[in-house]
Backbone as CSV, one residue per row, in Angstrom:
resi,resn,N_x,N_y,N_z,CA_x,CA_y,CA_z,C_x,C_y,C_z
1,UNK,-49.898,-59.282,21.447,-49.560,-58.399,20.355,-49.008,-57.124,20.953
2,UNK,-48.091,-56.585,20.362,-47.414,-55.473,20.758,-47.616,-54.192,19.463
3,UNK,-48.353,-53.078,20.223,-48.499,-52.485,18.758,-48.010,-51.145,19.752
4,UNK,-47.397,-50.304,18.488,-46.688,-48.837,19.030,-47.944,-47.870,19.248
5,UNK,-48.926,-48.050,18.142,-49.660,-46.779,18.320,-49.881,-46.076,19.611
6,UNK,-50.034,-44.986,20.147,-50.268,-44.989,21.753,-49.653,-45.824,22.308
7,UNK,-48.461,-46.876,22.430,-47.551,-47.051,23.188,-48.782,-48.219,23.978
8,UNK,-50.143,-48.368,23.782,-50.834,-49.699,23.814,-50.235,-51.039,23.266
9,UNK,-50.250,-51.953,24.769,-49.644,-53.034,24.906,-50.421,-54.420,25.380
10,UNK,-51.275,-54.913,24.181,-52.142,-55.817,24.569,-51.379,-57.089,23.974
11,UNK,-51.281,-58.260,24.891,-51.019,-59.893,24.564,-51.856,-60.571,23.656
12,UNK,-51.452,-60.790,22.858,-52.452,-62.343,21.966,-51.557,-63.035,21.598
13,UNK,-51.050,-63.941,22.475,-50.151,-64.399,21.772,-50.661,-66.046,21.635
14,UNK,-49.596,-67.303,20.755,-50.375,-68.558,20.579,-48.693,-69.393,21.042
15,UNK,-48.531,-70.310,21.230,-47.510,-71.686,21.933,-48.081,-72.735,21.071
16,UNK,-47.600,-73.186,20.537,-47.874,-74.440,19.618,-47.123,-75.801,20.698
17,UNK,-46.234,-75.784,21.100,-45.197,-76.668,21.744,-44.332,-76.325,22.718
18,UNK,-43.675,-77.076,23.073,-42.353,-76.827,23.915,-41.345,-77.837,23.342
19,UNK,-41.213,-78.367,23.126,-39.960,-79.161,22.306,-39.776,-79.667,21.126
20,UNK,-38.653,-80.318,20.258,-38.842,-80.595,19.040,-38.477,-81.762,18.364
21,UNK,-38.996,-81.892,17.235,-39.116,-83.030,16.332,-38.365,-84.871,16.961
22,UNK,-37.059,-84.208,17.603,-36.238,-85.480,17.672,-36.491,-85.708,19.253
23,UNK,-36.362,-84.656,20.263,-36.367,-84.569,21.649,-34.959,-84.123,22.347
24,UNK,-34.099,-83.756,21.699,-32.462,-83.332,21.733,-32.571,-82.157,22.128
25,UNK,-33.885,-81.302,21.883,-33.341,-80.162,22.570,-33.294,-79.020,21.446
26,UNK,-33.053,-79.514,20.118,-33.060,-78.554,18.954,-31.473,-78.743,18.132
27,UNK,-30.647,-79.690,19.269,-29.585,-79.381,18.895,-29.384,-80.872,18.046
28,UNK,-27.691,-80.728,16.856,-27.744,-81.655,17.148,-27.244,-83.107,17.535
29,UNK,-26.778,-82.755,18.795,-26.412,-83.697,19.692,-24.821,-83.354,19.866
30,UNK,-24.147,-82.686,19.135,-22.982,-82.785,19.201,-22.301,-80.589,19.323
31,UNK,-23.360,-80.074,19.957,-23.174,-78.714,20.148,-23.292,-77.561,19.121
32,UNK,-23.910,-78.396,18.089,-24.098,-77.705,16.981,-25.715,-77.438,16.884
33,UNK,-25.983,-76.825,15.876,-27.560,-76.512,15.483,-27.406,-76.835,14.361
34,UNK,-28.094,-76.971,13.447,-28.229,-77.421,12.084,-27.788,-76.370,10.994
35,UNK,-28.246,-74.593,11.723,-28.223,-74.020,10.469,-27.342,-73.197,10.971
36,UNK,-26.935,-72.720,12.517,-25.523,-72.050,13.022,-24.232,-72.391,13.244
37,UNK,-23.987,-73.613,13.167,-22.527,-74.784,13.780,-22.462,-74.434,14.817
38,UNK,-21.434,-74.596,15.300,-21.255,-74.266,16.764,-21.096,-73.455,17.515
39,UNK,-22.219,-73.378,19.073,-22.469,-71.911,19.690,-21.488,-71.798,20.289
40,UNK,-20.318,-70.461,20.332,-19.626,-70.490,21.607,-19.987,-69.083,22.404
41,UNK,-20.433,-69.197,23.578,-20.889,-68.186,24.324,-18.953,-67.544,25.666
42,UNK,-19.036,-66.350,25.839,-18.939,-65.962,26.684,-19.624,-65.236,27.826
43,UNK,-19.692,-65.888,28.755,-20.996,-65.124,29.411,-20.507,-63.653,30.422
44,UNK,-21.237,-62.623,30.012,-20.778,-61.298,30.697,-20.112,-61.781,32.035
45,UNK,-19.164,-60.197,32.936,-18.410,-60.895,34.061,-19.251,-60.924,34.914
46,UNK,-20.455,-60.203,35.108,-21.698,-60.390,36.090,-22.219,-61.689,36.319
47,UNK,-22.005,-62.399,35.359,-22.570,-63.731,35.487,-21.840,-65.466,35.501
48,UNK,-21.039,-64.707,36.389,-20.020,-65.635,36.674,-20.380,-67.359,37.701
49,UNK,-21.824,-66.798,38.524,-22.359,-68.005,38.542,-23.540,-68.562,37.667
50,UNK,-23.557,-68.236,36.563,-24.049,-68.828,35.837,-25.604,-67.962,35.423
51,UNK,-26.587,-68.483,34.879,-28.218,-68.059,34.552,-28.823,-67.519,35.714
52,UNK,-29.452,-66.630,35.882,-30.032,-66.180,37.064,-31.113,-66.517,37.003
53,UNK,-31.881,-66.333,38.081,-33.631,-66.887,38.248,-34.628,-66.463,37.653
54,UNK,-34.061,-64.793,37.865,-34.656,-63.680,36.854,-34.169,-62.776,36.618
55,UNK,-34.770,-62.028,35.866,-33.665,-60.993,35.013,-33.406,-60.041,35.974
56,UNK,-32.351,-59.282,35.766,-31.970,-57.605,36.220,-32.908,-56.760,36.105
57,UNK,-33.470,-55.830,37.397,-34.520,-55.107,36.925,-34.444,-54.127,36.382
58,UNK,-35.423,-53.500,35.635,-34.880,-52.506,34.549,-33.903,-52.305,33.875
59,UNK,-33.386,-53.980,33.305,-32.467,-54.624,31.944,-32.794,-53.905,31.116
60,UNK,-32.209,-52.483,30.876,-32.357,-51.797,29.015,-30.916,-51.708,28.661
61,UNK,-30.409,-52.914,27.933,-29.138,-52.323,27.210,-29.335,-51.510,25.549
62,UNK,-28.267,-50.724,26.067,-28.339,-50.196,24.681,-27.998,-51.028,23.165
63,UNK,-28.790,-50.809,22.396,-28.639,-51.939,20.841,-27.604,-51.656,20.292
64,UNK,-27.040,-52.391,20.064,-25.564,-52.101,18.957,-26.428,-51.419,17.627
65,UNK,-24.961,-51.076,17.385,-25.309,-50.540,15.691,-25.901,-51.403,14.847
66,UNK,-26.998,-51.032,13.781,-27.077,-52.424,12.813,-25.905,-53.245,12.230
67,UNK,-26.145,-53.911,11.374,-24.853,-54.701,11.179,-25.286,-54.941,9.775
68,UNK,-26.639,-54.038,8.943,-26.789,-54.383,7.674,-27.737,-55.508,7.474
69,UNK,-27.787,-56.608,7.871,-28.393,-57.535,8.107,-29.358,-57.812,9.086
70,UNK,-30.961,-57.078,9.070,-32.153,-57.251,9.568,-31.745,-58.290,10.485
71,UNK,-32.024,-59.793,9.609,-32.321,-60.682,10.924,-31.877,-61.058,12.032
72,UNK,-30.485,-60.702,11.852,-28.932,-60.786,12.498,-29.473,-60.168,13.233
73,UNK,-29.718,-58.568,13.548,-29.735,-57.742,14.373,-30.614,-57.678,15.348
74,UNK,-32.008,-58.990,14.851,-33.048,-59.066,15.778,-32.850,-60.033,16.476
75,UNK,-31.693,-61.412,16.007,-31.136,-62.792,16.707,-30.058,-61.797,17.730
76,UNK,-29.159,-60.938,17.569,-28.270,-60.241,18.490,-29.139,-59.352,19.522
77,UNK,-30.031,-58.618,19.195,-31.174,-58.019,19.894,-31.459,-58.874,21.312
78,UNK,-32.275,-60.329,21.005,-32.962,-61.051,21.457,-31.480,-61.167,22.658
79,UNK,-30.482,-62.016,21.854,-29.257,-62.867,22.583,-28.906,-61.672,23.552
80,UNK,-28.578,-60.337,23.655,-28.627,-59.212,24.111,-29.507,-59.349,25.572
81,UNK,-30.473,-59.092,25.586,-31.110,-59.507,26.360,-30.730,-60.447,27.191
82,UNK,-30.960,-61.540,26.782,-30.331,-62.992,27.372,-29.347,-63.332,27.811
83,UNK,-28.536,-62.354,27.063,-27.204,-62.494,27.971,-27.214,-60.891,29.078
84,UNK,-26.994,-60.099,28.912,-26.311,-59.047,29.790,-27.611,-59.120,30.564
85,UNK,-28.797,-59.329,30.508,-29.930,-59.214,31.625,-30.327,-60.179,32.679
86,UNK,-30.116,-61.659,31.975,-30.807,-62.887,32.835,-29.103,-63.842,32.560
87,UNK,-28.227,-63.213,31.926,-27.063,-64.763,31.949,-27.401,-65.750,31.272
88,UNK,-28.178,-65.872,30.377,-28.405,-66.683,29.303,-28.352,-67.194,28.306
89,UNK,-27.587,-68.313,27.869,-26.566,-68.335,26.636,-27.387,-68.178,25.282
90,UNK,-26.617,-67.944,24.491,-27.217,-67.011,23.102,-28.116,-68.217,22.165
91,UNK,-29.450,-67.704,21.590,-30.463,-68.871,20.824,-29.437,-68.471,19.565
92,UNK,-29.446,-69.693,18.691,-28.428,-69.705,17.196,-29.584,-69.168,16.299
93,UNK,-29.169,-68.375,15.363,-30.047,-67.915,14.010,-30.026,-68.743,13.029
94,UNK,-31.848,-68.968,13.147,-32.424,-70.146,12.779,-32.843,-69.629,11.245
95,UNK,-31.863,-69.910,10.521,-31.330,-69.112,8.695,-32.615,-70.062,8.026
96,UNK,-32.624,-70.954,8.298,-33.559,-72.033,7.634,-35.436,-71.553,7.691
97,UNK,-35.289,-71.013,9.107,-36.675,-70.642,9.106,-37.330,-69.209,8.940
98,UNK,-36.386,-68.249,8.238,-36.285,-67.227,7.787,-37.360,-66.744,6.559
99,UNK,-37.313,-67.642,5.665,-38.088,-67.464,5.043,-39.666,-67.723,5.367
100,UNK,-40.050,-68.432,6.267,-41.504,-68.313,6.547,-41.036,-67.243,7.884
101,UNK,-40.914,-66.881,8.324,-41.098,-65.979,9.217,-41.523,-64.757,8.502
102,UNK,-41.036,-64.721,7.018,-41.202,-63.447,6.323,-42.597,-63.355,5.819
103,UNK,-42.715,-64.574,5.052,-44.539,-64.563,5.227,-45.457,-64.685,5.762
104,UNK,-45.094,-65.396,7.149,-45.835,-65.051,8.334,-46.022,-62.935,8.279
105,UNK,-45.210,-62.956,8.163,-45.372,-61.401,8.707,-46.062,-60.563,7.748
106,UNK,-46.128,-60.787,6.595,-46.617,-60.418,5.319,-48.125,-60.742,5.397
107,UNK,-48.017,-62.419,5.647,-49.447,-62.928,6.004,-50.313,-61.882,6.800
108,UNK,-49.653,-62.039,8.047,-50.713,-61.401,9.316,-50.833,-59.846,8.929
109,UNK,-49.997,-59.213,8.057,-50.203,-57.447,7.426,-51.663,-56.950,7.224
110,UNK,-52.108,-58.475,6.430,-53.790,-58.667,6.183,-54.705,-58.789,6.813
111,UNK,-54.321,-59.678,8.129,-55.224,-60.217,9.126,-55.198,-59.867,10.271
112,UNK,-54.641,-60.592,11.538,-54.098,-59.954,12.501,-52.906,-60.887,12.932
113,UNK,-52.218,-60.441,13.806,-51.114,-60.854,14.850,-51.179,-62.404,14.879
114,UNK,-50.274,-63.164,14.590,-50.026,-64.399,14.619,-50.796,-65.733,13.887
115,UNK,-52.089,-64.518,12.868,-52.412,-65.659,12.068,-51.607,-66.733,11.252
116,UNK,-50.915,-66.359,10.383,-49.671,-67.406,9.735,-49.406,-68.268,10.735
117,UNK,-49.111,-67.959,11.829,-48.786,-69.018,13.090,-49.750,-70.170,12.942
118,UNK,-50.681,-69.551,13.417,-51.893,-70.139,14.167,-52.814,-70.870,12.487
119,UNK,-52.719,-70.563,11.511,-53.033,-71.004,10.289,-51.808,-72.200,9.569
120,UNK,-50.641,-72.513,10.274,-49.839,-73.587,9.801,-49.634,-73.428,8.180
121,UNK,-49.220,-71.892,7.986,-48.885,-71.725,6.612,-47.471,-72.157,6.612
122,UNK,-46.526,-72.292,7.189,-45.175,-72.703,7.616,-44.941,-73.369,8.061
123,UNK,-43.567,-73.594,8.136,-42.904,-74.438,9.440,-42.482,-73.165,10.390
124,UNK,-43.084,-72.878,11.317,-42.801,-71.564,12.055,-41.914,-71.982,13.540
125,UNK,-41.588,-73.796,13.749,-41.141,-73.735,15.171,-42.202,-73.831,15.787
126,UNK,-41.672,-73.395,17.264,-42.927,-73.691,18.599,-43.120,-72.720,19.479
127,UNK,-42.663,-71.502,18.902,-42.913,-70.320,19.890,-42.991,-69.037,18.799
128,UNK,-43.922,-68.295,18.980,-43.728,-67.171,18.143,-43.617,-65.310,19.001
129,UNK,-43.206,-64.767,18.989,-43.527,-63.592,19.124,-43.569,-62.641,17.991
130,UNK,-44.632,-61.555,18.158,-44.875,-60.345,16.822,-45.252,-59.564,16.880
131,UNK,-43.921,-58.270,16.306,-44.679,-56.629,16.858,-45.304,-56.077,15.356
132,UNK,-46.501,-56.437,15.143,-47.388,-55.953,14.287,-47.093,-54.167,14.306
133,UNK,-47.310,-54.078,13.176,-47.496,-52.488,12.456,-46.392,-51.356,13.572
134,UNK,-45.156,-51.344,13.271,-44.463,-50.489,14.530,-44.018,-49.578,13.070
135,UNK,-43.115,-48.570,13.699,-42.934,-47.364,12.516,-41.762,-47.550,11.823
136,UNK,-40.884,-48.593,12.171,-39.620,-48.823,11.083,-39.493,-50.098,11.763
137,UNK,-38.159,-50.866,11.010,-37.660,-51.900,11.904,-36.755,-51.544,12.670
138,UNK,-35.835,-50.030,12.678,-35.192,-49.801,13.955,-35.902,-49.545,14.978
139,UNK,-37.309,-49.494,14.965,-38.531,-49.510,16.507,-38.498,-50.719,16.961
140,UNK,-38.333,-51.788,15.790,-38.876,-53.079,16.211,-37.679,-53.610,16.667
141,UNK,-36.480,-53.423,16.481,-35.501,-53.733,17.222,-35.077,-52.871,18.679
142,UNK,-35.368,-51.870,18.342,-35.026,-50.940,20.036,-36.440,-50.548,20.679
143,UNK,-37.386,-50.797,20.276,-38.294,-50.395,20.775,-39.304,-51.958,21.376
144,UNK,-40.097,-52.671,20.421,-41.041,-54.022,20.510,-39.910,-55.102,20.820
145,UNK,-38.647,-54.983,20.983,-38.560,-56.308,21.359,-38.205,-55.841,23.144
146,UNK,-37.684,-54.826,23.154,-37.502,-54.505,24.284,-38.792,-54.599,25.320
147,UNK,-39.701,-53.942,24.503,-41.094,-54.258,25.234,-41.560,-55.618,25.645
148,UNK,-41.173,-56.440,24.837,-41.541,-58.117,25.342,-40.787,-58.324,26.066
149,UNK,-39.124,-57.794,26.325,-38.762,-58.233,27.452,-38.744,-57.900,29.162
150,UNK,-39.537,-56.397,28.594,-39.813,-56.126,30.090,-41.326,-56.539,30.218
151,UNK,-41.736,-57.579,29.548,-43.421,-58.076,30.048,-42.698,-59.174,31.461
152,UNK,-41.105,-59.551,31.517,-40.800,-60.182,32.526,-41.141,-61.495,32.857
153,UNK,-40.591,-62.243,33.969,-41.268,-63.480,34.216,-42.647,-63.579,34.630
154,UNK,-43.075,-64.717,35.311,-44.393,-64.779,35.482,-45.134,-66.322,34.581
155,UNK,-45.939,-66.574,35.493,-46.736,-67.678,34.835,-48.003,-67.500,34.023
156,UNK,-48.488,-66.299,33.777,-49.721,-66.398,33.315,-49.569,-65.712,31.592
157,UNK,-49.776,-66.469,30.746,-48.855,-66.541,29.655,-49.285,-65.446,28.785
158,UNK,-50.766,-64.689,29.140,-51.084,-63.697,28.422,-50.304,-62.531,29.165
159,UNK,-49.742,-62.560,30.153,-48.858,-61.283,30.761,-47.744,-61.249,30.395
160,UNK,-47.326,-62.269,30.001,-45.633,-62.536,29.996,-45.297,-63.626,29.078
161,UNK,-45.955,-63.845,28.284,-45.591,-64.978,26.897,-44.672,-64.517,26.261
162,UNK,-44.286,-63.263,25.682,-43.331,-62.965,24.901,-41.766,-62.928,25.664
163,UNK,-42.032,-62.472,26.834,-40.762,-62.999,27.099,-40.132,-64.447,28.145
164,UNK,-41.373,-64.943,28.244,-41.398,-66.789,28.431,-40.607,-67.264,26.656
165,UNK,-41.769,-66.868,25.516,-40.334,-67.210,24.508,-38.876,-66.789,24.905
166,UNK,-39.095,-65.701,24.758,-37.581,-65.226,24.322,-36.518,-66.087,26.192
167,UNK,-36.936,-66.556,26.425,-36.439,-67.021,27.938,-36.228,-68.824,27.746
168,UNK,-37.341,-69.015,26.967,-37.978,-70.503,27.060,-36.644,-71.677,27.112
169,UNK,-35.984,-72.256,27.816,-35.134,-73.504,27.786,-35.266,-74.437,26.731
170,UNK,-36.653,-74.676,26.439,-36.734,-75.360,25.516,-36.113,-74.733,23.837
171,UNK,-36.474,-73.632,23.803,-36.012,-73.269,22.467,-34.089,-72.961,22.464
172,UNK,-33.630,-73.267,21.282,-32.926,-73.136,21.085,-31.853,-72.304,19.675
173,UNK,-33.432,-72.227,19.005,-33.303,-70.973,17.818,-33.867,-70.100,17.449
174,UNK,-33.933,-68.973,16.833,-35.161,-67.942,16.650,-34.320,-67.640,15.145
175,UNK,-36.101,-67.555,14.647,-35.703,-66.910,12.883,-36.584,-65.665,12.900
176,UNK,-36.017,-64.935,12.501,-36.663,-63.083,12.464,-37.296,-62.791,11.124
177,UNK,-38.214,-62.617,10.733,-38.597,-62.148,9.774,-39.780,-60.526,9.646
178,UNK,-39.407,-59.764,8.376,-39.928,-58.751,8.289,-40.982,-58.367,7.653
179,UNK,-41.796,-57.413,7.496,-42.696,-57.320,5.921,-43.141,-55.514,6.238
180,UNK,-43.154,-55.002,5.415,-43.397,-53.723,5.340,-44.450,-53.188,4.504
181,UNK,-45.561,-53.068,5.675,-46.850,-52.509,4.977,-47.282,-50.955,5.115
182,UNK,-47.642,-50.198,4.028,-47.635,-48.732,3.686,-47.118,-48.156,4.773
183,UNK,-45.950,-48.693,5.257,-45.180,-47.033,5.638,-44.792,-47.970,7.454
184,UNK,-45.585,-48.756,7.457,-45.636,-49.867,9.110,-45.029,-51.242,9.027
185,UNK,-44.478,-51.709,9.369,-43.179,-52.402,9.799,-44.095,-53.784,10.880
186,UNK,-44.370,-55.131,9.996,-44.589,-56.253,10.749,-43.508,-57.034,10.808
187,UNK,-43.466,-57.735,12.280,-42.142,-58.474,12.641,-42.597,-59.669,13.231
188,UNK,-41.983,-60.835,13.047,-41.941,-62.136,13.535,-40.734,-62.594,13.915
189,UNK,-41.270,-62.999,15.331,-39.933,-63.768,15.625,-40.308,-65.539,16.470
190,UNK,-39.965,-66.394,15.144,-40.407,-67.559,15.838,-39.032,-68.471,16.013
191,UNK,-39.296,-69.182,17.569,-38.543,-70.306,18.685,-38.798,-70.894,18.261
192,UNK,-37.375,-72.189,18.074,-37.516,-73.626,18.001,-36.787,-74.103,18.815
């Protein structure tokens, strides 16, 4: 869990899976995703041999402007990352799973961090990350996701789970969802 208050940064996070329904990968089969059509990536000129092992250290790019569209901006956020830091081609916005991501986030407002997940109120995918209670969603876009991505590589999944999702090979989509409780800003972002 990633919470702003005091800039305190404790993990709880949950992994349901690593791959999906058919075994393709997410895709399907023909370079498409189900709910993006087809990805075409250019990959920055830095990364001309391809994905790196690990990311650039102290990867902070600056966030583009919003674009009006919340979820967009947290699927460009994420791809951001992935690309200008580690060379990593862009996850497609997973439009379909949008709507439970939103009550996931609404859900856990009540409870804590990744219950909706971990309670199978949805179809949430197989990876979740969530910056519970931050002070707007422009924090949760320049501020909590950035924070999961400098939790960095690493194997031990309570140090570095959030950005093992946002990294994960196996996934191939992320759906962003929001919910806004008195004045604090819950965010979900679940991998498929």
């Amino acid at each position: 869990m990633l919470r702003s208050a005091g800039l305190a940064l404790v993990c709880v996070l949950t992994l349901a899976a690593c791959g999906d329904d058919d075994g393709d990968g997410g895709g399907d089969g023909d370079g498409t995703t189900a709910d993006a059509g087809p990805m075409t990536w250019t990959p920055p000129a830095h990364c001309t041999d391809g994905p790196l092992d690990a990311p650039i250290a102290g990867c902070s790019p600056t966030a583009a402007p919003s674009s009006g569209d919340l979820a967009q901006d947290c699927v460009d956020r994420i791809n951001q990352f992935r690309a200008e830091c580690q060379c990593l081609p862009p996850l497609a916005r997973w439009e379909d799973g949008e709507e439970c991501a939103d009550e996931q986030a609404e859900y856990d407002s009540t409870r804590e961090p990744h219950a909706g997940f971990r309670d199978g109120i949805c179809d949430s995918g197989f990876g979740q990350n969530e910056c519970p209670g931050w002070g707007s969603t422009e924090s949760v876009i320049t501020g909590c996701l950035q924070a999961m991505w400098d939790e960095g590589p690493g194997e031990d999944f309570q140090a570095h789970g959030h950005y093992i999702n946002m990294t994960n090979p196996s996934f191939t989509k992320v759906a962003c969802g929001f919910y806004d409780a008195d004045g604090s800003t819950w965010a979900v972002q679940n991998f498929r």
